[in-house]
N, C-alpha and C positions, 0 to 999 in steps of 0.2 A: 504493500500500500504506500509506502515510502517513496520508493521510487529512485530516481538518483539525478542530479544535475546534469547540464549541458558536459562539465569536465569529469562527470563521473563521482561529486558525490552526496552521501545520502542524505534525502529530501528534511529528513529529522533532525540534520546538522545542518543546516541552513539557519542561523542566527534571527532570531524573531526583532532583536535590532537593530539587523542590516536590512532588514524588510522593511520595516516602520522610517527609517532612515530614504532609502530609493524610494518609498511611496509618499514619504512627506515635499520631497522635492518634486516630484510628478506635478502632488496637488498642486502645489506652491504656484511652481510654472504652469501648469495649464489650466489650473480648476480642475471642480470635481467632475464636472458634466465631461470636458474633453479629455481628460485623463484614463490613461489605456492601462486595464492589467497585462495587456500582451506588452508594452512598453516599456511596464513594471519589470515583469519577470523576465525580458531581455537585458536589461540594468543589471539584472542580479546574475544572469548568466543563467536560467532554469528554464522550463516551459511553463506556461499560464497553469495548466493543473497542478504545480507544484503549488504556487499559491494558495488555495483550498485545502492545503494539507495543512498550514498553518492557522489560514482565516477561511475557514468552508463558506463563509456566509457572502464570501466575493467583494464585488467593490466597494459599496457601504458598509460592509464590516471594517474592511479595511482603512476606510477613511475614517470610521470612530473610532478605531483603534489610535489609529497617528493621534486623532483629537487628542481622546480621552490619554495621551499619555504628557501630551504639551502644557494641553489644560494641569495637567499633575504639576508640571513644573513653574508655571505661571501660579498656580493656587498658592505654593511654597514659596515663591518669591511676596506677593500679597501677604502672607504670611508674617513673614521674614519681615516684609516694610512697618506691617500694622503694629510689630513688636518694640521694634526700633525707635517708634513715634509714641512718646510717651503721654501726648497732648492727643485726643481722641479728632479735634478740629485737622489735625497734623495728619492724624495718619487716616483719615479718609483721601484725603491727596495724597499720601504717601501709599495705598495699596491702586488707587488709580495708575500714578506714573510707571510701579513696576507691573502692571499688569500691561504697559504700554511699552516697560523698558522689552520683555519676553517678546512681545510681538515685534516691535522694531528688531530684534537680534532677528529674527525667520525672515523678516522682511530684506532685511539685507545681504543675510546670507543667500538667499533662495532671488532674489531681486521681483517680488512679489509686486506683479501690477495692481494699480485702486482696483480697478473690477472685478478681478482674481476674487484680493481683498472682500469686495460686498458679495463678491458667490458665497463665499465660505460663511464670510457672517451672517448672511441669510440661512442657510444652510442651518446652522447650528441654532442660531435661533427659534427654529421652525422644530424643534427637537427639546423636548424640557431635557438635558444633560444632568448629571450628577454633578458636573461642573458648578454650575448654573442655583443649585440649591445649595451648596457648600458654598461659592462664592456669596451669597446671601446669608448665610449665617455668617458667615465673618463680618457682613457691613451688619446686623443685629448688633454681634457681641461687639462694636465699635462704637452703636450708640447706647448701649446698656452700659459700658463704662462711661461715656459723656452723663448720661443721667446719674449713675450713682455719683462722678465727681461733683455734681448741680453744675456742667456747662450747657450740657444739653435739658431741655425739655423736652416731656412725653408729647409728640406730636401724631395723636393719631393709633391705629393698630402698629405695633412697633416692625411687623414683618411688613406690613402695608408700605410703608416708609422705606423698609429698606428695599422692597422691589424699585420704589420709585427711583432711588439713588440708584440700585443697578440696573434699571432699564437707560438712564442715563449715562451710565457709563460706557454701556453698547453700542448707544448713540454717536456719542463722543470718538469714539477710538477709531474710527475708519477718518474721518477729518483729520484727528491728529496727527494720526500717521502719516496721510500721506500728503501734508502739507507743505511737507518739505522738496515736492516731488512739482508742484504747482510749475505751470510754462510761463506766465506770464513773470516779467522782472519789473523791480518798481528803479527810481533813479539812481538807487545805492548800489542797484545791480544785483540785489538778493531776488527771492521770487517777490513777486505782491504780494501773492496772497499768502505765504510761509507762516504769518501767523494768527491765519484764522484760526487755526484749532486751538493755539495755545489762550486765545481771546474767547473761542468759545467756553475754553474750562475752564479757566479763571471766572468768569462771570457763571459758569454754572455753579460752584463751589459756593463763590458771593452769594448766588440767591439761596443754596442750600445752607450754608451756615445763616444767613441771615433769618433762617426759617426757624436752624433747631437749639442756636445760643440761648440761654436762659437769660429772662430778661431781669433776672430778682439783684437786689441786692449784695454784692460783695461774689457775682458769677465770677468766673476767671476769663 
């Protein structure tokens, strides 16, 4: 059932992260939609049914797979930032940028075009992910320590709130990203428009902290 590679060898030593690795670049460069398992499994050196012998479930297995192991690493970095930021106003921008630092690293490596880009995010969006629910408990336990310190006020259902911040954040990250990528040059000779995203999240942050700072007495 094994089988054996194009150089002869067996299909069960075929590294499941040289696969996730050749298939994340695929995506990268072409999207999901024009991305070829035959393309994949010649990258790797094997035939397309060797693929199935890892991920049976084919090409959207394989593309949740790559996801869910990125999302792993991005989730840890958001992590890592929300720790690090001892001020809870702090580290709601501080788990936004590294969730923007992860993607720019793919972006660059991989040189990920905007459309690419909104395939995938669409894409994933249209799928409630594990991602997706554990990224949400992080933005809760961010404002449940704002509220215990009295920076933040209870505003609302506390999960309620924190979807709103992270449907936000979804929003944001495709702009940010590739603002940098913008044609047009303004007279300084950078792009024009380079810094819309960064004016977009600045003034998203504004109206959201301006929402959930406690207005009482002696807040921080």
């Amino acid at each position: 059932m094994g089988g054996t590679s194009k150089g002869g060898e067996p299909m069960a030593k075929l590294s499941r992260e040289r696969i996730l690795d050749v298939a994340r670049s695929h995506f990268a460069r072409e999207g999901y939609r024009r991305a070829s398992l035959v393309e994949i499994a010649r990258d790797l050196g094997v035939v397309k049914g060797a693929l199935y012998y890892h991920v049976p479930g084919g090409k959207l297995a394989l593309f949740d797979a790559v996801m869910e192991r990125e999302e792993q690493r991005m989730l840890d970095a958001m992590r890592r930032a929300a720790r690090e930021a001892d001020d809870p106003r702090q580290a709601l921008r501080a788990v936004f940028d590294a969730r923007l630092e992860v993607l720019r690293h793919l972006k660059n490596l991989h040189g990920v075009r905007r459309e690419i880009g909104e395939e995938i995010s669409a894409l994933t969006l249209a799928q409630e992910r594990s991602f997706r629910r554990r990224e949400r408990n992080l933005i809760v336990e961010i404002l449940e320590h704002g509220e215990r310190r009295g920076i933040f006020t209870p505003r609302g259902p506390r999960r309620a709130v924190a979807a709103a911040i992270q449907g936000m954040f979804h929003a944001l990250t495709v702009p940010e990203l590739f603002a940098e990528d913008a044609v047009g040059r303004g007279p300084d000779g950078q792009p024009a428009d380079a810094r819309d995203g960064s004016v977009l999240r600045d003034a998203f942050f504004d109206l959201v902290l301006l929402g959930l700072v406690s207005r009482e007495p002696g807040a921080a």
